[in-house]
C-alpha positions as CSV (number, residue, x, y, z in Angstrom):
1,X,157.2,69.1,175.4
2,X,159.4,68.4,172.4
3,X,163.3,67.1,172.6
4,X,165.8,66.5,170.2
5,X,169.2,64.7,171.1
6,X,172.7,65.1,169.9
7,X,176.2,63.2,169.3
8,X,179.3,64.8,171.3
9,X,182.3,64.3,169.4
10,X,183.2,61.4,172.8
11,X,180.1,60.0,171.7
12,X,177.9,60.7,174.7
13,X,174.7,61.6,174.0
14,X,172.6,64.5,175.0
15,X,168.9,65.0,175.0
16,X,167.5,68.9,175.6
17,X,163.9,70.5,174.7
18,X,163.5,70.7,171.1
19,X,164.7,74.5,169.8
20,X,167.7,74.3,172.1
21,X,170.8,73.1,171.8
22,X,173.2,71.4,174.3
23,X,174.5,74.6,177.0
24,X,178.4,75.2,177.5
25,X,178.5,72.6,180.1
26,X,177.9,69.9,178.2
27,X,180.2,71.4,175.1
28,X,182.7,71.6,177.7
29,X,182.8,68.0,178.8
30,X,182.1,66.7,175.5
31,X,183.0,68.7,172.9
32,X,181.5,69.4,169.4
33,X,178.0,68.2,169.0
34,X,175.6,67.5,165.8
35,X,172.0,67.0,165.8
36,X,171.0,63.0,165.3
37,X,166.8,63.7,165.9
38,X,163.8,65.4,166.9
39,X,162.0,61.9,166.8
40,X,160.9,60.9,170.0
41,X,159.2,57.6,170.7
42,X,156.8,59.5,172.9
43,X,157.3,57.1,175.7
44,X,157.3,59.6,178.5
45,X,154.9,57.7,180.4
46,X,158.3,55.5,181.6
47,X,160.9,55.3,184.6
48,X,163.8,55.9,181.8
49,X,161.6,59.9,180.7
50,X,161.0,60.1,184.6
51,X,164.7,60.1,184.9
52,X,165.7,61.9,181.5
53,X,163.0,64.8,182.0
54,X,164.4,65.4,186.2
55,X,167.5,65.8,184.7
56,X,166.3,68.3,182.3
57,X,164.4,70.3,184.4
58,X,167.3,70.7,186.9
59,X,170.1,71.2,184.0
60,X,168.2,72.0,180.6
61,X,169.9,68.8,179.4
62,X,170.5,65.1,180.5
63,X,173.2,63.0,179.0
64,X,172.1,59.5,178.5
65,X,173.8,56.0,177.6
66,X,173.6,55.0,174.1
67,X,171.2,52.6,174.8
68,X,168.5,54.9,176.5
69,X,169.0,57.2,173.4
70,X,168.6,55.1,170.8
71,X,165.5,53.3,173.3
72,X,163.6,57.0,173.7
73,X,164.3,58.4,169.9
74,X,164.4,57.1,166.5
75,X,168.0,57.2,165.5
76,X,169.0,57.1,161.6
77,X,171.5,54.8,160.3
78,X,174.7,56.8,161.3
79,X,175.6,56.4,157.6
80,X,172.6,59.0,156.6
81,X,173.3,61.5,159.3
């Protein structure tokens, strides 16, 4: 499976199955959202995708910590997004 990950406007990040976006829930506690990437590192052999994709199969989404987003997906320079 795909997965793409957005920037909430509190700047929590947010990683759902590529063609979806982040569900009300997540809007809710976060606001406003933007996509950042679809670019996965495809390491989902790893204890950090264990965690991320449990998260996603209970909630369609996971928020993660800066640093496991920009660990699992290549993030552009936030001056080209």
């Amino acid at each position: 499976m795909s997965y793409s990950l957005f920037e909430c406007r509190d700047g929590a990040f947010v990683v759902v199955p590529r063609g979806l976006t982040p569900p009300i829930e997540a809007y809710t506690a976060h606001g406003e959202f933007q996509h950042v990437t679809d670019r996965c590192r495809h390491l989902y052999d790893s204890p950090v995708w264990d965690d991320v994709s449990r998260m996603i199969d209970q909630a369609l989404y996971a928020e993660v910590r800066p640093e496991v987003a920009f660990s699992i997906f290549e993030v552009p320079d936030p001056a080209h997004r």
